[in-house]
N, C-alpha and C positions, 0 to 999 in steps of 0.2 A: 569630734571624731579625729580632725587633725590630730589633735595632740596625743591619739593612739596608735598613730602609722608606723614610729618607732619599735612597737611592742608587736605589731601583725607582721611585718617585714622580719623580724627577729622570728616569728613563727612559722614564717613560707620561706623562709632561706635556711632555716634550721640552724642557728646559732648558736650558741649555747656558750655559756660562764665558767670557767673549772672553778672547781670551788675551795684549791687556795692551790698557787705554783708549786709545783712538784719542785723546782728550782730559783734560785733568788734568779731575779732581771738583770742587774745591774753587772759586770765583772770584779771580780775582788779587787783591783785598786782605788774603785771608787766606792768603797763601801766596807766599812768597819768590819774583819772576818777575825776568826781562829786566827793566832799569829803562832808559829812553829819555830823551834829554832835554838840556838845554845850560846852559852860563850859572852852573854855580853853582862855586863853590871851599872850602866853610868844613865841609867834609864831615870827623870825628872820626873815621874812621879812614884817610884819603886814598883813597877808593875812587872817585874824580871825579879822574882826570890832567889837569896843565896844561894839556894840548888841548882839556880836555871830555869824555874819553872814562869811562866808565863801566868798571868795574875787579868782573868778578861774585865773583871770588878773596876781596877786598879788603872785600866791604861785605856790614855786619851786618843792612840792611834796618830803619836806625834810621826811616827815613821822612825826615831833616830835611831834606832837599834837595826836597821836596813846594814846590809845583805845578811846579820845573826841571825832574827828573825823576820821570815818573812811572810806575807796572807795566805792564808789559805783556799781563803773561798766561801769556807763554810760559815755562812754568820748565822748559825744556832751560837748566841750569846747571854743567854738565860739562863736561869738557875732558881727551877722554883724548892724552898726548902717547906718543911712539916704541913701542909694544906694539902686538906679531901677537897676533890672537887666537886663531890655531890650537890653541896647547895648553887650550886653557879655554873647549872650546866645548860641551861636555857641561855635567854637574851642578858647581856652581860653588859652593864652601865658604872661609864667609868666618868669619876670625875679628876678633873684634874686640876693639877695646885702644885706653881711655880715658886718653890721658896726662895731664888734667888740666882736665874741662870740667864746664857748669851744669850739664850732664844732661839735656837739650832732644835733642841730636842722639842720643843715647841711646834717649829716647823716639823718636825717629820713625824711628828706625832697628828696634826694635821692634815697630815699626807695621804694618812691609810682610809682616810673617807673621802680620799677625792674619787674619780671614776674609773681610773687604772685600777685602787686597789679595793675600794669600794668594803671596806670592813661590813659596813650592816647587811651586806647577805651572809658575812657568816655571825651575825647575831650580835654583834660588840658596836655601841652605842655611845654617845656622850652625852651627860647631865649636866644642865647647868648649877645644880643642888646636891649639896653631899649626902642629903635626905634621901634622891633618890638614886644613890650609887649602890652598886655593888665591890666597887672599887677606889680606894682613892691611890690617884697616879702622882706622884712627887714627880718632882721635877726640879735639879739645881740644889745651891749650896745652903747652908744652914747661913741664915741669918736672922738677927736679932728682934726683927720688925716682924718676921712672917713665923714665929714659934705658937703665937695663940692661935694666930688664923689655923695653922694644923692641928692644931689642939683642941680649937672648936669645931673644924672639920670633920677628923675623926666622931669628934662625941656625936654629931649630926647623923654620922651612918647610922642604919640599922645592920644588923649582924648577917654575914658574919665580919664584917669590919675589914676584907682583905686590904693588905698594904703594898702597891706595886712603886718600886725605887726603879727611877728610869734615867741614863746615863749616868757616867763615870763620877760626876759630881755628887746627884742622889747616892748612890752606892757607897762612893769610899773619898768624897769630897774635891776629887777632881786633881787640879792642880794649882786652886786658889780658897780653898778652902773645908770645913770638915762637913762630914755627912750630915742631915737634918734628922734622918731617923734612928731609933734604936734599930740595930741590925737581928735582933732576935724578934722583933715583930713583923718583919718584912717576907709577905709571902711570896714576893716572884722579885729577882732583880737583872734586867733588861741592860746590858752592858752597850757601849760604843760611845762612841762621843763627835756626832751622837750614835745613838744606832739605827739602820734604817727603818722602813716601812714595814719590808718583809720582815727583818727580824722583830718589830713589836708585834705584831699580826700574829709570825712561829709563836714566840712569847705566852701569848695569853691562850692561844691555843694548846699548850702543852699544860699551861697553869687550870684549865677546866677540863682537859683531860680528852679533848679531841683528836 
């Protein structure tokens, strides 16, 4: 019975869960956003195009481009390309598979199941087996030791086989190395470096179509 008093107090006080921030927690200096801005070229990882254009794939969020561009706030940093999300609209099970990174995107990828953000009441799950994924999550740079391991990963899934590329490194290899995936198979890619809580959570939520 103790170990219900939590659940009946949350019932006679009337508590209640939103069931995902209508707004990120954190203020955009401490958290990878939209960078805005013009004028600058001398960006270390070319995440600033000939044009001016800001590239969210592309940039580590080193700052150097401060006061040209600057955050915005908004960390919708996602970009899901050609995927229905009809098969993956239920309970959604992500396996994840580090090809070669700091361990940042690790950590906040951890994060969205702790009890602040608590991912499994909105149905997003980890597997320890790529057997039972709906998702395999990258994570980090291409390297040479960890190409089969993704190679047998994927073939482990059953379909529809989505591919989620998460930070700067997964997407466009960061700024010590090249991307691990074909970028024409990747169904959602999760920008920041890393990117937070909230924005893996927005992420897959837009990627199933909630």
């Amino acid at each position: 019975m103790t170990s219900n008093l939590w659940f009946l107090k949350g019932i006679k006080k009337g508590v209640l869960t939103e069931k995902f921030p209508a707004e990120p927690p954190e203020e955009p200096p401490l958290r990878p956003s939209v960078m805005e801005g013009a004028e600058y070229s001398e960006c270390p990882v070319e995440a600033i195009d000939a044009e001016g254009k800001w590239i969210a794939g592309r940039c580590i969020f080193c700052r150097r481009c401060e006061p040209h561009f600057m955050p915005t706030g908004n960390q919708d940093l996602s970009e899901v390309r050609n995927f229905s999300p009809d098969a993956i609209r239920k309970s959604f099970y992500i396996y994840p598979l580090d090809s070669g990174s700091c361990g940042a995107c690790n950590m906040e990828l951890l994060s969205i199941f702790n009890p602040q953000y608590d991912a499994n009441r909105l149905r997003i799950f980890m597997t320890n087996s790529p057997r039972h994924a709906d998702a395999l999550l990258v994570m980090g740079v291409r390297t040479e030791g960890m190409e089969n391991v993704l190679r047998e990963a994927l073939d482990a899934m059953p379909g529809p086989k989505v591919i989620i590329a998460m930070g700067a490194c997964a997407i466009s290899g960061g700024i010590i190395g090249t991307m691990p995936l074909d970028k024409e198979k990747v169904a959602l890619e999760i920008a920041g470096c890393p990117p937070s809580p909230y924005t893996i959570i927005s992420a897959i939520m837009k990627l199933r179509g909630d």
